[in-house]
C-alpha positions as CSV (number, residue, x, y, z in Angstrom):
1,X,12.2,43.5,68.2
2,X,15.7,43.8,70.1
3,X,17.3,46.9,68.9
4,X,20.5,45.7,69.7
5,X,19.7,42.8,66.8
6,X,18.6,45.6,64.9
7,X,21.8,47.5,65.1
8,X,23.7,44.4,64.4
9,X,22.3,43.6,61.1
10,X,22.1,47.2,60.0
11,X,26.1,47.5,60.6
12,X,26.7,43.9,59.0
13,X,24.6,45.0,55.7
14,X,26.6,48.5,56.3
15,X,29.9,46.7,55.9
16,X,28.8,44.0,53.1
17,X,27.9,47.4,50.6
18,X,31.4,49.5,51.6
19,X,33.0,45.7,50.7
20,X,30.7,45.4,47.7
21,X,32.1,48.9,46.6
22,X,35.4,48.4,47.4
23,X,36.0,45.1,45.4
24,X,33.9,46.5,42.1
25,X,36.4,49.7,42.1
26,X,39.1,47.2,42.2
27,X,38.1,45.1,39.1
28,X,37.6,48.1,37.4
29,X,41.2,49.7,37.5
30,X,42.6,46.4,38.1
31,X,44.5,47.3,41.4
32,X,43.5,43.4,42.3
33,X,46.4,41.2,42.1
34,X,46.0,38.4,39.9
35,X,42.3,39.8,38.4
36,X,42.2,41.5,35.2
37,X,40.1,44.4,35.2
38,X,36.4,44.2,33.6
39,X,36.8,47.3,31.5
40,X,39.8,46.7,29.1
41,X,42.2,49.4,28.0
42,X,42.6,50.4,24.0
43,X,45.6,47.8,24.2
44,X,44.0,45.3,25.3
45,X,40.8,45.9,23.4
46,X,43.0,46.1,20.2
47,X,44.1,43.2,20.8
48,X,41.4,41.4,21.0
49,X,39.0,42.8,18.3
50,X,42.3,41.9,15.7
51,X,42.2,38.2,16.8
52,X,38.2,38.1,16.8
53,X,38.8,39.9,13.1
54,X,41.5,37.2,12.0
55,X,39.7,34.1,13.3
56,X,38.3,31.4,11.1
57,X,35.0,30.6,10.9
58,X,34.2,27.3,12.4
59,X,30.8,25.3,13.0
60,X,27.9,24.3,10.5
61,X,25.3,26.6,9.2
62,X,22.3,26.3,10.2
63,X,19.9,25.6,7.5
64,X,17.0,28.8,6.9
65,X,13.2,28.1,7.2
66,X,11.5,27.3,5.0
67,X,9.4,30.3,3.5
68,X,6.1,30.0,1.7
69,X,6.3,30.4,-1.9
70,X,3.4,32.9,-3.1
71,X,4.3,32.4,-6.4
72,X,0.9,30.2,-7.3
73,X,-0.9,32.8,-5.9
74,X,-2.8,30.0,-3.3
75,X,-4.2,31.5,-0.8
76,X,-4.1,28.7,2.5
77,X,-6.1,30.1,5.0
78,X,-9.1,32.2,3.5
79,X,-10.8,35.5,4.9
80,X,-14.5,34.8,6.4
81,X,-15.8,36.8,3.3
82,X,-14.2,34.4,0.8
83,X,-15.0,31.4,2.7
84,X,-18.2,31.6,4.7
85,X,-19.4,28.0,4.8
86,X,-16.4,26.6,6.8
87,X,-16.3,29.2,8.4
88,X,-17.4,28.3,11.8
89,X,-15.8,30.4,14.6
90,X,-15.0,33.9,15.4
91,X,-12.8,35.8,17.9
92,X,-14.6,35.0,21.3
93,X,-16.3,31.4,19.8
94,X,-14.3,28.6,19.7
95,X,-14.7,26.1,17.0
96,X,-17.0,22.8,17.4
97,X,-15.6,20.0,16.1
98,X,-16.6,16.4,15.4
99,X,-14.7,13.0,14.6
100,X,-14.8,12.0,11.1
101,X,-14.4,8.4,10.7
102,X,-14.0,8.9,7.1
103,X,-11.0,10.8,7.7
104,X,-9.7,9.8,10.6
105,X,-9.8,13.0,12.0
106,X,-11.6,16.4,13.8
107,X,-13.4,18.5,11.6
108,X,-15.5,21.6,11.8
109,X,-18.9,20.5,12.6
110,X,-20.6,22.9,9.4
111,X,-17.9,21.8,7.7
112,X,-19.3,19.6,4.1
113,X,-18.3,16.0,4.4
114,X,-15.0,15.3,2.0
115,X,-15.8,12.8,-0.6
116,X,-13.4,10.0,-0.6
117,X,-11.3,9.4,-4.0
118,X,-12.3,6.1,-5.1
119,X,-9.9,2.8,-3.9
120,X,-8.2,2.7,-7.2
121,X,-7.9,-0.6,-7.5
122,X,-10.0,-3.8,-7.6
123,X,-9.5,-7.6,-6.9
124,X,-9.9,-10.3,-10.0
125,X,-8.7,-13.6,-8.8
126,X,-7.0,-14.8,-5.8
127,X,-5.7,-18.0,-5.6
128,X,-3.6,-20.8,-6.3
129,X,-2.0,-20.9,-10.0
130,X,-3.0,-23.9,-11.9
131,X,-1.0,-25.5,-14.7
132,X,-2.5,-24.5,-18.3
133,X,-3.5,-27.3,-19.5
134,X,-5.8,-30.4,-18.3
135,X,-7.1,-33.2,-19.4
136,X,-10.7,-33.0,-21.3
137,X,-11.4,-36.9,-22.6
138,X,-9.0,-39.7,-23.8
139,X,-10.1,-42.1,-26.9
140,X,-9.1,-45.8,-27.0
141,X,-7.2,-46.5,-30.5
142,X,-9.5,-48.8,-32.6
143,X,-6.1,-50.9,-33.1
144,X,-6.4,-51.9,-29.1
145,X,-2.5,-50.1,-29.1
146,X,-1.8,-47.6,-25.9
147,X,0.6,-45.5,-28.1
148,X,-2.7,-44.9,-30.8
149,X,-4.8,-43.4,-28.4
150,X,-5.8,-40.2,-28.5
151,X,-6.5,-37.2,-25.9
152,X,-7.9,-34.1,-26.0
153,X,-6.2,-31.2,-23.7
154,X,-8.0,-28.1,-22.2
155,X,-6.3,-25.1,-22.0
156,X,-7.7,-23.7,-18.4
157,X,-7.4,-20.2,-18.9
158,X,-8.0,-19.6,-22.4
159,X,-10.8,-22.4,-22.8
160,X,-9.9,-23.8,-25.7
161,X,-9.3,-27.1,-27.0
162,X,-6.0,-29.7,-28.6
163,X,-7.9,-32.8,-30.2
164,X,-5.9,-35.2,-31.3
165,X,-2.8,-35.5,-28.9
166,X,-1.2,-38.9,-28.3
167,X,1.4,-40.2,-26.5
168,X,5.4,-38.9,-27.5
169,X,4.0,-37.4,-30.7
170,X,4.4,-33.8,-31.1
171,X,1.6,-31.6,-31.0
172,X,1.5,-28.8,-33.3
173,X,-0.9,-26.5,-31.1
174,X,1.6,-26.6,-28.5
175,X,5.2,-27.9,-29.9
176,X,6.8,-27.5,-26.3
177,X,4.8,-30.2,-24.7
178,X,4.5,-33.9,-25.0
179,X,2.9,-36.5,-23.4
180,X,4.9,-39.4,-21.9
181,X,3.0,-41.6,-20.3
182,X,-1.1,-42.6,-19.6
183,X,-2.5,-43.8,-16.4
184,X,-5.8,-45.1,-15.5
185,X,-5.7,-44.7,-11.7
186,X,-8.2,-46.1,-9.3
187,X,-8.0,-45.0,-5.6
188,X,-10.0,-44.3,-2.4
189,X,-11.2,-40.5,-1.3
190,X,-11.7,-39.4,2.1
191,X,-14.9,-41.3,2.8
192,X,-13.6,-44.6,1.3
193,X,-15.1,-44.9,-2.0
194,X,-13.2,-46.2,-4.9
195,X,-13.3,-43.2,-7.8
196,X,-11.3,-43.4,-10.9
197,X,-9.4,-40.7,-13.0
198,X,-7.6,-41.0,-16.4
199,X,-3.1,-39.0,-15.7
200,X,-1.3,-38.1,-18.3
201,X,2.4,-37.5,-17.5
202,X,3.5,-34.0,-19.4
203,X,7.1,-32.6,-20.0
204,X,6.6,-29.1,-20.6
205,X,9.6,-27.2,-22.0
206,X,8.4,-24.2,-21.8
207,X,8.8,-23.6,-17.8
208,X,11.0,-26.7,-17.6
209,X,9.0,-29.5,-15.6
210,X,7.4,-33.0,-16.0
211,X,3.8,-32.8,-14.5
212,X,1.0,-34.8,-14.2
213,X,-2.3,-33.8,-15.1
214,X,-6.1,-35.8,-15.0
215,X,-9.5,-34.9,-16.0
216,X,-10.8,-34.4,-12.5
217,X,-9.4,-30.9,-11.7
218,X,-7.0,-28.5,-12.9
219,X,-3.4,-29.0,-11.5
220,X,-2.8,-26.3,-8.3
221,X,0.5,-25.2,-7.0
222,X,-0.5,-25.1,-3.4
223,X,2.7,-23.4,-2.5
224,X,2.1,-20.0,-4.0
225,X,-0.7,-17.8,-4.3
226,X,-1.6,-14.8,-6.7
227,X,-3.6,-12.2,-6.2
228,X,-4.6,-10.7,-9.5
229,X,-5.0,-6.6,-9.1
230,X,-5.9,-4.1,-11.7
231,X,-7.0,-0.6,-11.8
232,X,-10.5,0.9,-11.6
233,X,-9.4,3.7,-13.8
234,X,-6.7,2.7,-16.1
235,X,-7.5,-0.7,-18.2
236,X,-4.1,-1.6,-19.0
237,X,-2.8,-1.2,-15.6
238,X,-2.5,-4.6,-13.3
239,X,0.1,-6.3,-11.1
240,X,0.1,-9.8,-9.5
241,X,1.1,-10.0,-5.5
242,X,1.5,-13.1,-3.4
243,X,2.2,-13.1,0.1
244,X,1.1,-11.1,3.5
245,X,2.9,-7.7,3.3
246,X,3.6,-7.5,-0.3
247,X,3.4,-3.9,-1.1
248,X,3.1,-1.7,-4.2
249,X,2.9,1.6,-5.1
250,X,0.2,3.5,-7.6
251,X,-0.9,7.1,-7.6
252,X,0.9,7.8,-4.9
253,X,-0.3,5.8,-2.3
254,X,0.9,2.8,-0.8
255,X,-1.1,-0.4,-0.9
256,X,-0.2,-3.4,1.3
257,X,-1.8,-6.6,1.7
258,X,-2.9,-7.8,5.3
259,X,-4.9,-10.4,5.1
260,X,-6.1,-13.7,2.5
261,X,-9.1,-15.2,2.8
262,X,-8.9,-18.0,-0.1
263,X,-12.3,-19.6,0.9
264,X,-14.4,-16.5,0.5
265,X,-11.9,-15.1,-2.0
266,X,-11.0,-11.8,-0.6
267,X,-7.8,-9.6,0.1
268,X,-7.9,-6.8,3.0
269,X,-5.3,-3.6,1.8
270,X,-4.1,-1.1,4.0
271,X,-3.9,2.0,1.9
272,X,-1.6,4.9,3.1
273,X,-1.8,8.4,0.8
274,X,-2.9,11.9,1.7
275,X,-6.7,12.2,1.3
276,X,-6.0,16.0,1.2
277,X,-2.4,17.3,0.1
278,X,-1.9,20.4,3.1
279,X,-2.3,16.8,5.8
280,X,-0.3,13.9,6.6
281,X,-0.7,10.5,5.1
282,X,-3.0,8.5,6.3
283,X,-3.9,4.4,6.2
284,X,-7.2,3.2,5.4
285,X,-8.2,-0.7,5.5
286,X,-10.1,-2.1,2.8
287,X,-11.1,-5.8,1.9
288,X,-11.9,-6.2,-1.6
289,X,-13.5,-9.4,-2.7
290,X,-13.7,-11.5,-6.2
291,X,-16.7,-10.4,-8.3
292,X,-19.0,-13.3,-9.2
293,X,-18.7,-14.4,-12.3
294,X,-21.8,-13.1,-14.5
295,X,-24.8,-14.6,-14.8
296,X,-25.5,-16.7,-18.2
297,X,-27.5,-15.3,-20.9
298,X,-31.6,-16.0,-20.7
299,X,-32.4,-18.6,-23.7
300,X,-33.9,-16.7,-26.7
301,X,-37.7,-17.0,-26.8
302,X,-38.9,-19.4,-29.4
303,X,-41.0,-17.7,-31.6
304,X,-44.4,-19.6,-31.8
305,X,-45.2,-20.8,-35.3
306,X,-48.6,-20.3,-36.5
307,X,-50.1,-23.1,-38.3
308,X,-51.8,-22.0,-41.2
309,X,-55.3,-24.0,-42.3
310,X,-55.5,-24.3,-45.9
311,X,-58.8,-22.6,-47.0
312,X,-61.1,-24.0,-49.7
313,X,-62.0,-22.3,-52.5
C-alpha cells in the first residue's frame, strides 16, 4: 500500500469524527442558528406535553380480534391421548396426506373417511306444464244436433273423469269452464299421413284463457318448464324451479340448477354448504334424475276350482 494514501485517509476520517462531534454538541445546546436543539428545555417540554394532553382524539378505532369463546367448553384441536386415531404425526414426522375427492380436499391419510350428509333433496317431474284437462271421448247426440253432443274431459293430473259435458252448457264438476266450440280436424304429420283428432275450444276462467284441447295429447306450454323438487327428509317440504340458475336455499346450503336434460328427465344442482362447520363452503355437483314410475301390480292368481264327482251311494 502507499503510506502517503494511508495517511490521507486516516486524516480525512480524523476530521469527518472532530466534524461529527462538533455538529452533535451543537444540536444539543442549540448554538446552531436556525436548528432547534434535540433535547428540549422544561419550557419547551411543557409546552408540548400540555398540547399533546389537550388534543382531540382523531382517527377510527381499530376493531379487536376476535377471541375464542371457551364458554361451550369445545375443545378444537385435541391432545394425542384424547384423539389417537387421527392422530398421524409427531414433532420430527410430518403428516401424510391424500386428496379426498369426496371432500374436495387433503386429508390425513389414517384419517376415517367423512360420511357425506345425504343431498337433501330429490327430483319428481321435470317438464313442460300441461293444461288440466283433455279430451277422453265425444258422443254424437242421437238427435243428429252438434249442440247435444256430449264429451267426456280428463283431468290430467288428478285422473279423474267429467261425463256428460256439452257444448256452452255449464258443467257442475268444474263451473269455471265451458266448452265453445267442437272440431273434427283432419291433417298431415311429419311423414304425410292423414290422422284425425276430435278439438274442443275451452274458456277457462279460472287462469283467464281460451284454449284448445284434443284427445291425442295433453296440452304443453312449451315456453316454461317446471322442475318439481321436494325433500328427502321432510314430506311436506317442496318448491317448483324453472330456468338455468334458479337457486334456492334449504338447510343451509345453496342449491342451483346447471343443467336440463328434458329427454332423459334429469336436473344437474350445484350444491354449496359446509360439509364440516370449522371449513369453508364448498360446491358439489349432482344430477338427480325422475324416478320411474312403479311397476303395475302382478294379477292375482286364480285359485283353481276343484270339480267335485258326485259319488254313488
Amino acid at each position: 500500500m502507499n503510506p502517503r494514501k494511508d495517511i490521507l485517509l486516516i486524516a480525512l476520517a480524523a476530521a469527518l469524527l472532530i466534524g461529527g462531534l462538533v455538529a452533535f454538541a451543537g444540536l444539543e445546546m442549540g448554538s446552531i442558528p436556525g436548528i432547534k436543539p434535540i433535547v428540549l428545555d422544561d419550557e419547551a417540554k411543557a409546552k408540548v406535553l400540555k398540547n399533546l394532553a389537550e388534543a382531540k382524539a382523531s382517527g377510527v378505532v381499530y376493531p379487536a380480534s376476535a377471541r375464542a369463546s371457551l364458554e361451550d367448553n369445545v375443545k378444537d384441536w385435541l391432545s394425542p391421548e384424547e384423539n389417537e386415531e387421527s392422530w398421524d404425526y409427531d414433532l420430527f414426522t410430518t403428516i401424510d396426506i391424500v386428496w379426498d375427492p369426496v371432500l374436495k380436499d387433503y386429508v390425513p391419510r389414517r384419517r376415517k373417511a367423512e360420511i357425506m350428509p345425504p343431498f337433501g333433496v330429490a327430483l319428481v317431474s321435470v317438464g313442460h306444464p300441461t293444461y288440466t284437462f283433455m279430451l277422453s271421448s265425444t258422443l254424437k247426440a242421437r238427435s243428429g244436433k252438434e249442440e247435444d253432443r256430449e264429451f267426456s274431459l280428463q283431468n290430467v293430473k288428478t285422473k279423474q273423469y267429467i261425463d256428460h259435458a256439452k257444448i256452452n252448457k255449464p258443467i257442475a264438476e268444474a263451473p269455471f269452464l265451458t266448452i265453445l266450440k267442437y272440431e273434427f280436424v283432419k291433417e298431415k304429420d311429419a311423414d304425410g299421413f292423414i290422422t284425425t283428432r276430435n278439438v274442443l275450444t275451452v274458456q277457462d276462467r279460472q287462469f283467464g284463457k281460451t284454449v284448445q284441447i284434443d284427445d291425442i295429447k295433453p296440452l304443453e306450454y312449451k315456453g316454461q318448464t317446471d322442475i318439481l323438487l321436494v325433500s328427502t327428509s321432510e314430506p311436506t317440504w317442496s318448491t317448483t324451479l324453472h330456468l338455468v340458475g334458479d337457486k334456492f336455499t334449504y338447510k343451509e346450503a345453496v342449491y342451483t340448477v346447471k343443467g336440463i336434460d328434458l329427454e332423459a328427465k334429469t336436473v344437474t344442482f350445484t350444491k354449496h354448504f359446509a360439509p364440516n362447520p370449522k371449513k369453508p363452503k364448498k360446491t358439489f355437483t349432482e344430477e338427480l334424475t325422475v324416478p320411474p314410475p312403479p311397476p303395475p301390480p302382478p294379477p292375482k292368481a286364480k285359485t283353481p276350482t276343484v270339480e267335485k264327482i258326485p259319488t254313488k251311494k
